[in-house]
N, C-alpha and C positions, 0 to 999 in steps of 0.2 A: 755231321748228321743233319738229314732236311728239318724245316719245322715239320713236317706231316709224321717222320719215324719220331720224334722227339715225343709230340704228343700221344703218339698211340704207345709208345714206350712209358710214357708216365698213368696212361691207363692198366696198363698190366702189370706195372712195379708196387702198386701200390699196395701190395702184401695180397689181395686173393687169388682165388685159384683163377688164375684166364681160361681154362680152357680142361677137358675131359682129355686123355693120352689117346695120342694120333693111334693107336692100335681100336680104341674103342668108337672114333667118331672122328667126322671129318675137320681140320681144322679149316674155321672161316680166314679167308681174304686179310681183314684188320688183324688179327691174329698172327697170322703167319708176315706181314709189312712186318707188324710191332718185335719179334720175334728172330727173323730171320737178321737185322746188323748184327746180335747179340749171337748167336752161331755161325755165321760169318768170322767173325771175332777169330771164335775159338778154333777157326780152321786150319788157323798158323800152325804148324809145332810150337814153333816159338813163344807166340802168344800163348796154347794152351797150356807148356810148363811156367809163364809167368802166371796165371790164372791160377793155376796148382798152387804154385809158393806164396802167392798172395794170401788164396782162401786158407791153406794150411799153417799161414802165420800162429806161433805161440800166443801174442799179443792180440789177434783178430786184425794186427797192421802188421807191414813192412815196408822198410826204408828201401830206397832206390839204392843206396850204397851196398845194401845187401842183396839185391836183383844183380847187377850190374856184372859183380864177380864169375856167376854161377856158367855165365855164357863165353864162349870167344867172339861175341859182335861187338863193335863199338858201342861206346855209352851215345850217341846220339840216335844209333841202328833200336837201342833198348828202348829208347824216349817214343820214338815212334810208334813202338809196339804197344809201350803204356799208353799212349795216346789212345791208338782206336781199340783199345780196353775198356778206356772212361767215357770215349767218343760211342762207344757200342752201350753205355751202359753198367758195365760190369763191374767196374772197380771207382770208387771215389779217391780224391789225392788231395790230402794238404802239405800245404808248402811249408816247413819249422826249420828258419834260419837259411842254410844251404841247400836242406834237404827236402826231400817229398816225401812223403809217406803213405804208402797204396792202404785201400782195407777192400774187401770185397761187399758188393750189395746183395745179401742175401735172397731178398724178395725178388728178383730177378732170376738168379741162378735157383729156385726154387720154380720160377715157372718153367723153364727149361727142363728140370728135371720131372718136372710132373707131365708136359708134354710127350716128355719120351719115356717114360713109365710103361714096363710091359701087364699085359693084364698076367 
């Protein structure tokens, strides 16, 4: 991710509303830079069922070990995918022992939805 999406991503993550749903008003320029790796993202299949099983975690987490299964891609093809998840913004990961453990960033995926919000 450049430093330019990085910081306009950390402007809009920061829990308020960025922006009125594109049905009601125009999205600005900054907005739509800040916005668009993080729907990029979700463009995959791939990536949007990892996004699903992340955010629908019991725990608010998920282990890479329990992503991994769900797919027939390789576990390096999966790494990738988590990658530009976290690279977009969407998911944080800690590493515990062997394992990684995704959680989803909410304030984020709530601008997204508020974005696309029908009136």
């Amino acid at each position: 991710m450049s430093k330019q999406a990085g910081l306009a991503l950390a402007d809009v993550s920061a829990g308020e509303a960025c922006c009125q749903p594109i049905s009601e008003q125009r999205v600005s320029a900054e907005t739509a830079a800040a916005l668009a790796p993080a729907f990029k993202a979700l463009g995959d299949p791939v990536r949007l069922q990892l996004m699903s099983m992340i955010a629908s975690a019991p725990d608010g987490e998920i282990c890479v070990c329990e992503l991994t299964p769900a797919f027939t891609l390789s576990g390096p093809t999966i790494s990738h995918h988590l990658k530009t998840l976290r690279d977009a913004g969407l998911v944080d990961a800690e590493r515990r022992g062997t394992w990684v453990y995704y959680r989803p960033r909410p304030a984020l995926i709530r601008q997204l939805a508020a974005l696309l919000a029908a009136a």
